[in-house]
PDB file of N, CA, C and O in Angstrom:
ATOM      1  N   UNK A   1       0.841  -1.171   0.000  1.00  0.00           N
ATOM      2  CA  UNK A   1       0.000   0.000   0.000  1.00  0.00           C
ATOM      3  C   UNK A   1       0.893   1.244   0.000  1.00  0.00           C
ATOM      4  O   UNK A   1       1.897   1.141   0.705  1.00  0.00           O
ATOM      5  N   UNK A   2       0.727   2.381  -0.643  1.00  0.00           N
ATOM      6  CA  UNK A   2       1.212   3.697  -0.901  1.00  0.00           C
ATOM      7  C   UNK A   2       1.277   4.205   0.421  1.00  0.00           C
ATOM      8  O   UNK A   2       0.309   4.008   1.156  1.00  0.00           O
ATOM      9  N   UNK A   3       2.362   4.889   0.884  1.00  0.00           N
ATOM     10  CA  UNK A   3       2.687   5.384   1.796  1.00  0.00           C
ATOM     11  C   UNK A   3       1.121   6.588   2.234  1.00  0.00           C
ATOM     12  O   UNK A   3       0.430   6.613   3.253  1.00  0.00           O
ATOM     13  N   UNK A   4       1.046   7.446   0.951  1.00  0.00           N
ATOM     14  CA  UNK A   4      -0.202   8.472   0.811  1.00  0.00           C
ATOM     15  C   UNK A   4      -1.070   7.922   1.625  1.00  0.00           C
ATOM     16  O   UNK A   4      -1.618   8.533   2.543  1.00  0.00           O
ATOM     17  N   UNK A   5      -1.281   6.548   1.301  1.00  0.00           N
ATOM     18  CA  UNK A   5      -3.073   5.750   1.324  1.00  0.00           C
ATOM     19  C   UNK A   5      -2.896   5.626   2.437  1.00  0.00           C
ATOM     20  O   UNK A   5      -3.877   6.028   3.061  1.00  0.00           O
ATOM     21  N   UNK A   6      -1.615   5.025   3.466  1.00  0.00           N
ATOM     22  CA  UNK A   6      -1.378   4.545   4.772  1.00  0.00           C
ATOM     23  C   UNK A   6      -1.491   6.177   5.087  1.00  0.00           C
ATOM     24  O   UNK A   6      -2.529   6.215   4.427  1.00  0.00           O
ATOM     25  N   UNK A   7      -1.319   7.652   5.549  1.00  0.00           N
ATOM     26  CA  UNK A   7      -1.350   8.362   5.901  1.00  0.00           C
ATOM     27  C   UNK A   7      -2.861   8.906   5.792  1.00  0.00           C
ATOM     28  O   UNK A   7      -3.501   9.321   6.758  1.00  0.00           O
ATOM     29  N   UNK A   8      -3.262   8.852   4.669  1.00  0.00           N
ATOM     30  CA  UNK A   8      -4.850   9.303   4.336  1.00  0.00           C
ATOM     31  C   UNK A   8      -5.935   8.544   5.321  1.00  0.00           C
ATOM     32  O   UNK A   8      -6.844   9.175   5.861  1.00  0.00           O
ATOM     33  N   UNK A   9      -5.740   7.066   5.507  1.00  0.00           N
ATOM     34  CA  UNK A   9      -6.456   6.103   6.097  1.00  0.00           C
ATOM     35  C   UNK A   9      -6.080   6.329   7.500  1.00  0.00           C
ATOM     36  O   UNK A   9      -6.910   5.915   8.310  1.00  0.00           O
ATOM     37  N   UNK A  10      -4.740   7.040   8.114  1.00  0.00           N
ATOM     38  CA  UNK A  10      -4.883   7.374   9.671  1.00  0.00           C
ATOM     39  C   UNK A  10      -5.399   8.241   9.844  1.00  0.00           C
ATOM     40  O   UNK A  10      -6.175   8.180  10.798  1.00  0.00           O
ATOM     41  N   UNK A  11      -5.329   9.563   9.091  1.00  0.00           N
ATOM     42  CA  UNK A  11      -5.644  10.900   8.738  1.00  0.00           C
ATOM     43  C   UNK A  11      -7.798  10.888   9.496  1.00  0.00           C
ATOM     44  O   UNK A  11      -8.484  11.437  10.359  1.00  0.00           O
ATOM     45  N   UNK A  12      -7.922   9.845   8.369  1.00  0.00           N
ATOM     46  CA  UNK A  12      -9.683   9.962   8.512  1.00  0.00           C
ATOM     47  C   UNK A  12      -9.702   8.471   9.670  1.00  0.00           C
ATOM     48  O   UNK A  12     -10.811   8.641  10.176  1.00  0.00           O
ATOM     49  N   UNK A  13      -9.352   7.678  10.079  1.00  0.00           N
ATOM     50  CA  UNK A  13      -9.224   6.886  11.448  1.00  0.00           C
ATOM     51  C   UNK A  13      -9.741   7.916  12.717  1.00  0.00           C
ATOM     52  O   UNK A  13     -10.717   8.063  13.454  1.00  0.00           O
ATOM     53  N   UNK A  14      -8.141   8.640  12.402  1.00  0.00           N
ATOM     54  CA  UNK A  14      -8.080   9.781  13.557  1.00  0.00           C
ATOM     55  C   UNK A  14      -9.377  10.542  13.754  1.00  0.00           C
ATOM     56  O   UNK A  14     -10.152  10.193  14.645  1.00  0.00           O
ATOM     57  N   UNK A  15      -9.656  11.618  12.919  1.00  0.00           N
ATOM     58  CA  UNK A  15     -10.681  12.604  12.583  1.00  0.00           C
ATOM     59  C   UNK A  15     -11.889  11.635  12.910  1.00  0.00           C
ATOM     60  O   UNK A  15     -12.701  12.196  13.646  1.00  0.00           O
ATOM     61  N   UNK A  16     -12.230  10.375  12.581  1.00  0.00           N
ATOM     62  CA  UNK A  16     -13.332   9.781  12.552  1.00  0.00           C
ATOM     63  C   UNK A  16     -13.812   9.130  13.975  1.00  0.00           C
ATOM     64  O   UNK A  16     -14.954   8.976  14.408  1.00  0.00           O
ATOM     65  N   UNK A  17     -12.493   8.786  14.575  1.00  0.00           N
ATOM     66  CA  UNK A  17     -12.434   8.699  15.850  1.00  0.00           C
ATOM     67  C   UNK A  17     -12.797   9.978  16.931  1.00  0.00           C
ATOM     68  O   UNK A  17     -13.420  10.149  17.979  1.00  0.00           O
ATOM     69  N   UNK A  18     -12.152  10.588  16.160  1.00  0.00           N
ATOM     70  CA  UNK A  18     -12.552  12.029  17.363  1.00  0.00           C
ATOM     71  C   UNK A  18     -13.698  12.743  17.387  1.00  0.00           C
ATOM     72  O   UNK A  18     -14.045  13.525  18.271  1.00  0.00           O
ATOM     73  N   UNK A  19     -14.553  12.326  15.934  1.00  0.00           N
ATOM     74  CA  UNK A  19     -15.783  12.469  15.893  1.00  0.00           C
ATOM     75  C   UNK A  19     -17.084  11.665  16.808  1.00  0.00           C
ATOM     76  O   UNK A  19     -17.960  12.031  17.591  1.00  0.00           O
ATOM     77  N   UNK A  20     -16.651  10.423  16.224  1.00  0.00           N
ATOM     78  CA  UNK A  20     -17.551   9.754  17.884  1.00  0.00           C
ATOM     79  C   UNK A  20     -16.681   9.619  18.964  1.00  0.00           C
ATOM     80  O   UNK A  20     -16.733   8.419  19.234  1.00  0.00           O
ATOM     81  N   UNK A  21     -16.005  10.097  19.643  1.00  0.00           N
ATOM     82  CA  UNK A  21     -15.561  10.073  20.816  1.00  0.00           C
ATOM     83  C   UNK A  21     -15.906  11.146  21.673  1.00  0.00           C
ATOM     84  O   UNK A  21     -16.233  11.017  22.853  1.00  0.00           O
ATOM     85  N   UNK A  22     -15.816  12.293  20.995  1.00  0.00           N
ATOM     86  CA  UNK A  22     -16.508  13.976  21.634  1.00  0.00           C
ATOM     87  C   UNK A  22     -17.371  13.676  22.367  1.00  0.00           C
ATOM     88  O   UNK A  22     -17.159  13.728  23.579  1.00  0.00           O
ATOM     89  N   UNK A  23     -18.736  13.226  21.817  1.00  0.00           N
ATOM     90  CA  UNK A  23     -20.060  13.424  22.712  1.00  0.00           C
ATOM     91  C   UNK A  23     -19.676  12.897  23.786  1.00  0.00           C
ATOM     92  O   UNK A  23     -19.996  13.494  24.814  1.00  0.00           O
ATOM     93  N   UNK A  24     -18.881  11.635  23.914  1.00  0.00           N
ATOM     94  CA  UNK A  24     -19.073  10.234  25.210  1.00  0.00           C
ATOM     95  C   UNK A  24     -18.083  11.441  26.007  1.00  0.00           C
ATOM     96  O   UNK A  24     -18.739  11.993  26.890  1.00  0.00           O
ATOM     97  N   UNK A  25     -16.513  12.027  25.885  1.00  0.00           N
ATOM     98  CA  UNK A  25     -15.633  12.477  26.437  1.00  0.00           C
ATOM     99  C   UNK A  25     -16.745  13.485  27.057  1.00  0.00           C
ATOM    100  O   UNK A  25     -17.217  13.364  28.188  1.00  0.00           O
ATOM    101  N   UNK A  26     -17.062  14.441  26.180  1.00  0.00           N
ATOM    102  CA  UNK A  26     -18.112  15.370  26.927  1.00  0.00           C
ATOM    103  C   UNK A  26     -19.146  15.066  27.861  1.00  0.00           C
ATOM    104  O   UNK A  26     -19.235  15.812  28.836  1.00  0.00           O
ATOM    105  N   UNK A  27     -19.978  14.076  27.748  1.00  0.00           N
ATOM    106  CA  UNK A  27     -21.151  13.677  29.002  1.00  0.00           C
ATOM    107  C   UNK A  27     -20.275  13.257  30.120  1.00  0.00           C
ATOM    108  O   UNK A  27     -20.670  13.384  31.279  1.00  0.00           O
ATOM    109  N   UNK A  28     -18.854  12.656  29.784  1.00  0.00           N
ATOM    110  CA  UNK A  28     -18.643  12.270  30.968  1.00  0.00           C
ATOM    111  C   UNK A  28     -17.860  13.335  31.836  1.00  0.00           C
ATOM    112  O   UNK A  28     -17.881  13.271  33.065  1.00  0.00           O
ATOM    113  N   UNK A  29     -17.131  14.372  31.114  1.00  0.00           N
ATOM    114  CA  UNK A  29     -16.868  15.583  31.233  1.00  0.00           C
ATOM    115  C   UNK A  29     -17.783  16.123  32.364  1.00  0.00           C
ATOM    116  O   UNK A  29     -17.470  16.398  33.523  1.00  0.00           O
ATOM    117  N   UNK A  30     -19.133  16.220  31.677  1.00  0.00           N
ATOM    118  CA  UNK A  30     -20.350  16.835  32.342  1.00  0.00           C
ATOM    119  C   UNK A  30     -20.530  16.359  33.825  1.00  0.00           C
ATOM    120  O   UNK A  30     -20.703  17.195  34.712  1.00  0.00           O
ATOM    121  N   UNK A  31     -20.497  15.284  34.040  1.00  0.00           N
ATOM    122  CA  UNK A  31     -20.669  14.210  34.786  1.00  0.00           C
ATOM    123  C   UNK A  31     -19.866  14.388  36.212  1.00  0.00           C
ATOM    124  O   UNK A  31     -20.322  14.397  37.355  1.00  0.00           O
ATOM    125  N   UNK A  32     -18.674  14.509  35.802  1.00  0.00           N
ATOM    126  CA  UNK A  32     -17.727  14.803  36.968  1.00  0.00           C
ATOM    127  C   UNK A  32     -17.383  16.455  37.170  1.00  0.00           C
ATOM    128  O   UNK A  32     -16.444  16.912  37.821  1.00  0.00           O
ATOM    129  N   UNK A  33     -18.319  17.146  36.491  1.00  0.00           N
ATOM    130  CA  UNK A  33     -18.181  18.971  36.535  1.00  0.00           C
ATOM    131  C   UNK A  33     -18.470  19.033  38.213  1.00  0.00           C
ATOM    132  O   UNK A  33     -19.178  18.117  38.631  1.00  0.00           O
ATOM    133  N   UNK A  34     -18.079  19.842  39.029  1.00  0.00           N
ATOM    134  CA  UNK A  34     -18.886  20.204  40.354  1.00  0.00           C
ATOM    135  C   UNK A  34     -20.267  20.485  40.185  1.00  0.00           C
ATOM    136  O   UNK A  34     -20.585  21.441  39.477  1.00  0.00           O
ATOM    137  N   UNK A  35     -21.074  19.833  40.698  1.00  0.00           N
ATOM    138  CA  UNK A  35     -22.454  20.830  40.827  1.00  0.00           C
ATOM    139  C   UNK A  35     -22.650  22.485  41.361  1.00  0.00           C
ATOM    140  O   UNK A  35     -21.527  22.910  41.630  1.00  0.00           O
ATOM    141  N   UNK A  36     -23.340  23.176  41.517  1.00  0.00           N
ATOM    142  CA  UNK A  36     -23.560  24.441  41.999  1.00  0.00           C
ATOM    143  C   UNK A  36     -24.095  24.289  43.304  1.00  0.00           C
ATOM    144  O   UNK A  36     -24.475  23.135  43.499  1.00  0.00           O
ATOM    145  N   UNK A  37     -24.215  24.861  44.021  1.00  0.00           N
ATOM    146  CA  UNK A  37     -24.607  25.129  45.206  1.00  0.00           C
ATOM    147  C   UNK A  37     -26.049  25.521  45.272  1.00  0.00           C
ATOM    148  O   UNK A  37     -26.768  25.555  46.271  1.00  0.00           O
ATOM    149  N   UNK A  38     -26.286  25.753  44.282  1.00  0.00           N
ATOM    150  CA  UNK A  38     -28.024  26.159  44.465  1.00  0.00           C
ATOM    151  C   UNK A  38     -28.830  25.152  44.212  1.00  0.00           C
ATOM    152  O   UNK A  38     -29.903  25.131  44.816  1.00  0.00           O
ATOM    153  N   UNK A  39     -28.475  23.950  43.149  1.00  0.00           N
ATOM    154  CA  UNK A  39     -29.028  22.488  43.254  1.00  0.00           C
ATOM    155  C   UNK A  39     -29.222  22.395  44.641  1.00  0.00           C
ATOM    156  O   UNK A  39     -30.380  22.184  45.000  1.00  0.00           O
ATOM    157  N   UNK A  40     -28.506  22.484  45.352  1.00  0.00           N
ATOM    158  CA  UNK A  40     -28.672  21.682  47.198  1.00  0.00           C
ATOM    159  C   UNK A  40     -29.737  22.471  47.590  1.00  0.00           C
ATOM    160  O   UNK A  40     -30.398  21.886  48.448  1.00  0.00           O
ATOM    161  N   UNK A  41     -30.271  23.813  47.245  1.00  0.00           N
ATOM    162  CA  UNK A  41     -31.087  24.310  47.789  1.00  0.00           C
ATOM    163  C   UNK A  41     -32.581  24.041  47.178  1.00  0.00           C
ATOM    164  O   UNK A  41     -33.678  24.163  47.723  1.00  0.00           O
ATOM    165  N   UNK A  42     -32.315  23.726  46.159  1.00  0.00           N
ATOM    166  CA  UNK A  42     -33.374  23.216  45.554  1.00  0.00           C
ATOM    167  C   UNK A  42     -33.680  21.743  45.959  1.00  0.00           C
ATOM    168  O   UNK A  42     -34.883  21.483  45.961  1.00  0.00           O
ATOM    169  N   UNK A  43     -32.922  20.820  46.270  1.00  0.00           N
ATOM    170  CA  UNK A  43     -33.242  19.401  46.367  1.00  0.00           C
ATOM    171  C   UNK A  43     -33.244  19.655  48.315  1.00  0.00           C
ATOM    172  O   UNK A  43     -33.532  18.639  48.949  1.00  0.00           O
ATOM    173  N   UNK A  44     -33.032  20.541  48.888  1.00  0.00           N
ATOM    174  CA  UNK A  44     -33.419  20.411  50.061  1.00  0.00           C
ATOM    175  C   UNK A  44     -35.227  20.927  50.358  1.00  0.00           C
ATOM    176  O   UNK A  44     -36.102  20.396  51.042  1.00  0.00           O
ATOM    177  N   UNK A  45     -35.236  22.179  49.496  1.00  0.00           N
ATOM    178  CA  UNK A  45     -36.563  22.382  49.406  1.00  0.00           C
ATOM    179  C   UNK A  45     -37.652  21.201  48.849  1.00  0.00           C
ATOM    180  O   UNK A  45     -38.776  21.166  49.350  1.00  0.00           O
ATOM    181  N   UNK A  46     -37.281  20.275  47.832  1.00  0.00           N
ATOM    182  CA  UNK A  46     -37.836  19.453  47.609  1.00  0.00           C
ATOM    183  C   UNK A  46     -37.859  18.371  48.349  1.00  0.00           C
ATOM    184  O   UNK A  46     -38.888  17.701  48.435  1.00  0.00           O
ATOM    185  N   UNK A  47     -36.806  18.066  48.946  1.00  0.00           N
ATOM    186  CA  UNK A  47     -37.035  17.161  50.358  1.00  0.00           C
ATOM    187  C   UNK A  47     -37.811  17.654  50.905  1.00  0.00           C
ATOM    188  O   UNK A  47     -38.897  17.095  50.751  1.00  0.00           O
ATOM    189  N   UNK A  48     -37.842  18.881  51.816  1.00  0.00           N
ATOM    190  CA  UNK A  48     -38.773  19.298  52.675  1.00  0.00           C
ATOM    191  C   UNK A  48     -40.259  18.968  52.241  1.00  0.00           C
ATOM    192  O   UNK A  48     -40.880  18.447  53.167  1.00  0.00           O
ATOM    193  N   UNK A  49     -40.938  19.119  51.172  1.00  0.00           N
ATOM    194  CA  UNK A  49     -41.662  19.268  50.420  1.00  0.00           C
ATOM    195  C   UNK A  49     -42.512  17.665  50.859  1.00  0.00           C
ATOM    196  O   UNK A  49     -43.597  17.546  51.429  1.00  0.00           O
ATOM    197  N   UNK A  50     -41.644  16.640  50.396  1.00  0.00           N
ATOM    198  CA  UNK A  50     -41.782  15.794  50.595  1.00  0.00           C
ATOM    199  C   UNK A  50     -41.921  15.126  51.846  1.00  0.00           C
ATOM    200  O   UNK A  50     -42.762  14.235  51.962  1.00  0.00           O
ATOM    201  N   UNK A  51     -41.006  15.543  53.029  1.00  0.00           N
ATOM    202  CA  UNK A  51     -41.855  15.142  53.869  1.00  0.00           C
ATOM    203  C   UNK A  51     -43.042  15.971  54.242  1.00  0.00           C
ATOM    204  O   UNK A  51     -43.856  15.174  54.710  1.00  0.00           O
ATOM    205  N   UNK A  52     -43.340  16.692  54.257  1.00  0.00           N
ATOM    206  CA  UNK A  52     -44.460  17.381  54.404  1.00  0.00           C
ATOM    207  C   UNK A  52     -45.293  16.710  54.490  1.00  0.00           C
ATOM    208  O   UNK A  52     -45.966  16.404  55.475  1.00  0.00           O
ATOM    209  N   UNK A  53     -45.382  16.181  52.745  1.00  0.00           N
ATOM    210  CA  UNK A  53     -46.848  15.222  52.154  1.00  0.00           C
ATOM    211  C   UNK A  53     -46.864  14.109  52.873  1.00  0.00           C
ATOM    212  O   UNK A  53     -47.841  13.386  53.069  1.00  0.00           O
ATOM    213  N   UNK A  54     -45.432  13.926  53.393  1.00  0.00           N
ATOM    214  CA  UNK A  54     -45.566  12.456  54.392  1.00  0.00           C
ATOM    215  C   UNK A  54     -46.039  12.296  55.443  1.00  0.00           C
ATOM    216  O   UNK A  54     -46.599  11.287  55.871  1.00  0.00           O
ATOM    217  N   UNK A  55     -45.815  13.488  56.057  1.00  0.00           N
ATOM    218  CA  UNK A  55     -46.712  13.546  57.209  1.00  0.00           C
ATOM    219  C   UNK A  55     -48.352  13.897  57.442  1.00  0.00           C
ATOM    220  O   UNK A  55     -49.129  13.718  58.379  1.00  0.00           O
ATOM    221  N   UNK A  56     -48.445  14.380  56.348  1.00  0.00           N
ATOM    222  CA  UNK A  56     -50.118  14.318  56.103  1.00  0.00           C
ATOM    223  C   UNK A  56     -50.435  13.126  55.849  1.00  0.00           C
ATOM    224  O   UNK A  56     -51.333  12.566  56.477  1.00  0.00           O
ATOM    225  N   UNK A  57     -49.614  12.417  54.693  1.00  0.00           N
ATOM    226  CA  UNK A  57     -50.619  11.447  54.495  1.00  0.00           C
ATOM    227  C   UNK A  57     -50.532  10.349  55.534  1.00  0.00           C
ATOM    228  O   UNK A  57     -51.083   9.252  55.444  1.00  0.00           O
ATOM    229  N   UNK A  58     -49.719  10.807  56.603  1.00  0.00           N
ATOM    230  CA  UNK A  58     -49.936   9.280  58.023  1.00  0.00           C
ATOM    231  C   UNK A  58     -50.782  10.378  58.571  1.00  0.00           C
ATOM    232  O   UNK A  58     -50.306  10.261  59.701  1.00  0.00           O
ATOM    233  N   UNK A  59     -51.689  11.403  58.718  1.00  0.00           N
ATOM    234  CA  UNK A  59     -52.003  12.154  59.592  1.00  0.00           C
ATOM    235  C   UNK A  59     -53.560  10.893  58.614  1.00  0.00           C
ATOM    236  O   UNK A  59     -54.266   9.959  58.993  1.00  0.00           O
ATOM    237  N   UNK A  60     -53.425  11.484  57.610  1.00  0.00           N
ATOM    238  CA  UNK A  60     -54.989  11.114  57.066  1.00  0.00           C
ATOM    239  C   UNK A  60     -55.236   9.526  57.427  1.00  0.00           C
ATOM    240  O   UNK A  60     -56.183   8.956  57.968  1.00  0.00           O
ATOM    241  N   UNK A  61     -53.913   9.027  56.870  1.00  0.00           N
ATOM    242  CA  UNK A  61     -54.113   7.265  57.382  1.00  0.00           C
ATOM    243  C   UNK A  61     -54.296   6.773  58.514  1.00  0.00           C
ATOM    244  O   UNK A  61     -54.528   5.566  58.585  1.00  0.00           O
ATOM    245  N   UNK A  62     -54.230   7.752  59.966  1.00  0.00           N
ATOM    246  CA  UNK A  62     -54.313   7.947  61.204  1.00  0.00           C
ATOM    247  C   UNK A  62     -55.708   7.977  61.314  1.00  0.00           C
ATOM    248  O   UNK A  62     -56.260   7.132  62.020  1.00  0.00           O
ATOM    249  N   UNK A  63     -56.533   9.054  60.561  1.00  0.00           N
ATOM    250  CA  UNK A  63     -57.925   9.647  60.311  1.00  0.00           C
ATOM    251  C   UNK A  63     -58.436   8.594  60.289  1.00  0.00           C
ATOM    252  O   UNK A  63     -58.895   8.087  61.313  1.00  0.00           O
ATOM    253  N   UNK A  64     -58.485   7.938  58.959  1.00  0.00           N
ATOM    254  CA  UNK A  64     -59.043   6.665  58.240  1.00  0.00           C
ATOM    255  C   UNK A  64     -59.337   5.385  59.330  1.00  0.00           C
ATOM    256  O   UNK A  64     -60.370   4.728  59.457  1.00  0.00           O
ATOM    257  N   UNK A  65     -58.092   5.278  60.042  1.00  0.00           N
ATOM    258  CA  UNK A  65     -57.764   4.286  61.017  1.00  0.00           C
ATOM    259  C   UNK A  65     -58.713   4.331  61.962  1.00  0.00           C
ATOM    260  O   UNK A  65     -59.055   3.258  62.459  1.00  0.00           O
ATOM    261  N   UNK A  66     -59.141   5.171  62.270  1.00  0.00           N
ATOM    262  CA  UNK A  66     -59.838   5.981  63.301  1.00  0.00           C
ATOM    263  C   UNK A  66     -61.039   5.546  63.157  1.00  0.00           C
ATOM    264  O   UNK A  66     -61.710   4.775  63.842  1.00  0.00           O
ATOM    265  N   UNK A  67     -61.275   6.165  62.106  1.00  0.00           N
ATOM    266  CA  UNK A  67     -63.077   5.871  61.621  1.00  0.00           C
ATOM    267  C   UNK A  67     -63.424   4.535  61.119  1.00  0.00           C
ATOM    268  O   UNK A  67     -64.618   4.232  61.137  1.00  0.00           O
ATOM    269  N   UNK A  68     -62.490   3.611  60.634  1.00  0.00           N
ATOM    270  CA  UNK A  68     -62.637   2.351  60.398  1.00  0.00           C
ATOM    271  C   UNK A  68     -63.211   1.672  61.959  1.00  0.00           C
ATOM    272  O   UNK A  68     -64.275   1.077  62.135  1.00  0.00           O
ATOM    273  N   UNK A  69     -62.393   1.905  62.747  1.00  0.00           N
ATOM    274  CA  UNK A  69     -62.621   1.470  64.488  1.00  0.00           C
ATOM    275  C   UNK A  69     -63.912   1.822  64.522  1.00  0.00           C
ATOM    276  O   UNK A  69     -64.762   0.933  64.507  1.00  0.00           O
ATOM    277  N   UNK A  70     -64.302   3.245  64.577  1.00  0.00           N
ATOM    278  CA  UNK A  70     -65.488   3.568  65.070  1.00  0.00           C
ATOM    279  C   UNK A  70     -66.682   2.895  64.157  1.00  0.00           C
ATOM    280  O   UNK A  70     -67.655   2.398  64.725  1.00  0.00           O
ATOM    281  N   UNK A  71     -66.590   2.896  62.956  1.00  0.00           N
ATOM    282  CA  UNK A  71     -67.353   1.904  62.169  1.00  0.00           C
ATOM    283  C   UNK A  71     -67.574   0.655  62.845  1.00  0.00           C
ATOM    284  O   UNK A  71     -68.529   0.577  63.617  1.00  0.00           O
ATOM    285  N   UNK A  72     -66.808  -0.351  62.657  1.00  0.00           N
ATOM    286  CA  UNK A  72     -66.457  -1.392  62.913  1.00  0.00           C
ATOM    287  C   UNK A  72     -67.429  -1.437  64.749  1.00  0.00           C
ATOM    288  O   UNK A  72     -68.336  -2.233  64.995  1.00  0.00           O
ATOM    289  N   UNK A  73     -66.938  -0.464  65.668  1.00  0.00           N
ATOM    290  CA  UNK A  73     -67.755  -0.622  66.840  1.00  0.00           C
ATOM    291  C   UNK A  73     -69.294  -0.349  66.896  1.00  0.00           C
ATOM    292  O   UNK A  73     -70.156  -0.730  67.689  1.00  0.00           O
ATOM    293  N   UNK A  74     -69.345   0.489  65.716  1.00  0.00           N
ATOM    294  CA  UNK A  74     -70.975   0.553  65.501  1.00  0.00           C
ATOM    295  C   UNK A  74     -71.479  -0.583  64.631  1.00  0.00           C
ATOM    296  O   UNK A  74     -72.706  -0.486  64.613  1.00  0.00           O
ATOM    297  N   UNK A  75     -71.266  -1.136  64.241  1.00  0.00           N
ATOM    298  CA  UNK A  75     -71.420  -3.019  63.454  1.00  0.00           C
ATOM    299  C   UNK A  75     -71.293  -3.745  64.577  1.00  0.00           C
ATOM    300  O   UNK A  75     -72.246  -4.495  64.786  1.00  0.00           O
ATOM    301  N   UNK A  76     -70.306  -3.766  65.476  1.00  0.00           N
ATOM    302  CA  UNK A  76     -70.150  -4.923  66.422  1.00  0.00           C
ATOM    303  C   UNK A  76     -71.329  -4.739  67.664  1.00  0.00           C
ATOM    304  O   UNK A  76     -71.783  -5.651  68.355  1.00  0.00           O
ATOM    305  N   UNK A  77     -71.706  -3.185  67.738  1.00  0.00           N
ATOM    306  CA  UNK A  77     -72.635  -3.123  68.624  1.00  0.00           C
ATOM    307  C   UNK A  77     -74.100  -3.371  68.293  1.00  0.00           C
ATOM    308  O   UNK A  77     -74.831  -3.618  69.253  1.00  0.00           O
ATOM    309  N   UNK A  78     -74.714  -3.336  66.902  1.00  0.00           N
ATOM    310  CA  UNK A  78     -75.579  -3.571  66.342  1.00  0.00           C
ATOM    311  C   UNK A  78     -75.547  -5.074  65.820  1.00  0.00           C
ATOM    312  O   UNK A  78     -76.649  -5.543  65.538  1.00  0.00           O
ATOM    313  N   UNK A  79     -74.800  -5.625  65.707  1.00  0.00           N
ATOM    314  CA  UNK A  79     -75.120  -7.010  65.672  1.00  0.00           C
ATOM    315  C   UNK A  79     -75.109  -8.015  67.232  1.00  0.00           C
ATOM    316  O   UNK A  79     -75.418  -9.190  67.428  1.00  0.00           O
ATOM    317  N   UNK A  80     -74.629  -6.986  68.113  1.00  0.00           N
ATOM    318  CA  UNK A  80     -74.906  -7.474  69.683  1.00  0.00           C
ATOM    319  C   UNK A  80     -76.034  -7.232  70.107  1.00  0.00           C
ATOM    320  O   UNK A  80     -76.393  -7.963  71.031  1.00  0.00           O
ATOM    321  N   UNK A  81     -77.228  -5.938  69.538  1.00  0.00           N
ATOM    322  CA  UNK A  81     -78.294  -5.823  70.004  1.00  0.00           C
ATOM    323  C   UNK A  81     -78.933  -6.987  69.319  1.00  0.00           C
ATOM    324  O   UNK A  81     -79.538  -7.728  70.094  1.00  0.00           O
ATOM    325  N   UNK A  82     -78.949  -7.331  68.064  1.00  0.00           N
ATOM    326  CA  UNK A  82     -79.782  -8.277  67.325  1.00  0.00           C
ATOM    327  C   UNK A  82     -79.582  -9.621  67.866  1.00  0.00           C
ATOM    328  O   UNK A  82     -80.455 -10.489  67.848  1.00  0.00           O
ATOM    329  N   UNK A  83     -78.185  -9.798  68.438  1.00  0.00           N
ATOM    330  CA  UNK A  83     -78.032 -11.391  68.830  1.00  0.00           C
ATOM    331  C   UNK A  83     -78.397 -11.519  70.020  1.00  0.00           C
ATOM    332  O   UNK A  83     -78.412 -12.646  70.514  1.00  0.00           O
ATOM    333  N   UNK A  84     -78.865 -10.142  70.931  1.00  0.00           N
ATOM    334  CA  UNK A  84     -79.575 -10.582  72.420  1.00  0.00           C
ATOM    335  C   UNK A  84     -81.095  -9.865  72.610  1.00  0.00           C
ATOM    336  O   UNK A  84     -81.621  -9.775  73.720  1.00  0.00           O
ATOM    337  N   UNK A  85     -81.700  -9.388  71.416  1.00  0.00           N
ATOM    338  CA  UNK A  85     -82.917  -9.210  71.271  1.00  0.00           C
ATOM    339  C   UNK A  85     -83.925 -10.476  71.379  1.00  0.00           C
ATOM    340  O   UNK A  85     -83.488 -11.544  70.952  1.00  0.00           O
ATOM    341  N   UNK A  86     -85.068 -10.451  71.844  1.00  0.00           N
ATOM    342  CA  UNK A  86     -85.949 -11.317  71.735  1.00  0.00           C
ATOM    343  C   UNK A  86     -86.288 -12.283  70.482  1.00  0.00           C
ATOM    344  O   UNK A  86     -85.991 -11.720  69.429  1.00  0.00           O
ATOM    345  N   UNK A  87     -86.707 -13.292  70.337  1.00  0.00           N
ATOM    346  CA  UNK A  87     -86.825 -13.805  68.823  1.00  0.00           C
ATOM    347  C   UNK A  87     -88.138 -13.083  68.609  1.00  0.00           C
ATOM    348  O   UNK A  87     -88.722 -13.718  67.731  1.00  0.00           O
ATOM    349  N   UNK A  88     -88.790 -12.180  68.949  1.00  0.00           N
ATOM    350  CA  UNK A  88     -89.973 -11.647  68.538  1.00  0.00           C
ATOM    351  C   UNK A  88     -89.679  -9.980  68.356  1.00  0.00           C
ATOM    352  O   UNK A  88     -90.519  -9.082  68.301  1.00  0.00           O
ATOM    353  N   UNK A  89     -88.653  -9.910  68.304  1.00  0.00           N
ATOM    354  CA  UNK A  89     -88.388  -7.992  68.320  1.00  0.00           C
ATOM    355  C   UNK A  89     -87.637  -8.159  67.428  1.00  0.00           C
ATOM    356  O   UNK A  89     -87.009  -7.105  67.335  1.00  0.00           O
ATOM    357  N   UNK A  90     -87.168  -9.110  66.406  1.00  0.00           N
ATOM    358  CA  UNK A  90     -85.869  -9.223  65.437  1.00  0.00           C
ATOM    359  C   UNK A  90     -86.577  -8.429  64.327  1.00  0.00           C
ATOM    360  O   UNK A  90     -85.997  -8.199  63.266  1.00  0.00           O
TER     361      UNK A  90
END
């Protein structure tokens, strides 16, 4: 092979290589950049945020809990009047 052809064929290797290699070098570039300091303030506000909703929603599942019982004691007490009622008052 011609010396030319062996130089031409590293020539576009090279160039062709450095063409798909950029993007990957760059994301990973990106990747290990420092973050900013205002991300943290944002993902702390969004933590906060979050528990928030967490604690409501055990406040409501607390609620729920609640009224299931009291249900449940108004069934258990109404099927205690019926099971010691007279067989003529049923």
């Amino acid at each position: 092979m011609p010396r030319e052809a062996v130089a031409f064929l590293m020539f576009v290797t090279m160039v062709g290589g450095f063409v798909l290699l950029y993007p990957v070098v760059r994301a990973l570039a990106e990747r290990l950049r420092p973050r900013p300091e205002a991300g943290k303030d944002e993902l702390q506000a969004l933590r906060d945020d979050v528990v928030q909703e967490l604690q409501q929603m055990r406040r409501e599942v607390a609620e729920l809990g609640e009224r299931m019982d009291f249900t449940e004691r108004l069934l258990a007490k109404q099927r205690e009047a019926d099971r010691l009622a007279p067989p003529g008052n049923r």
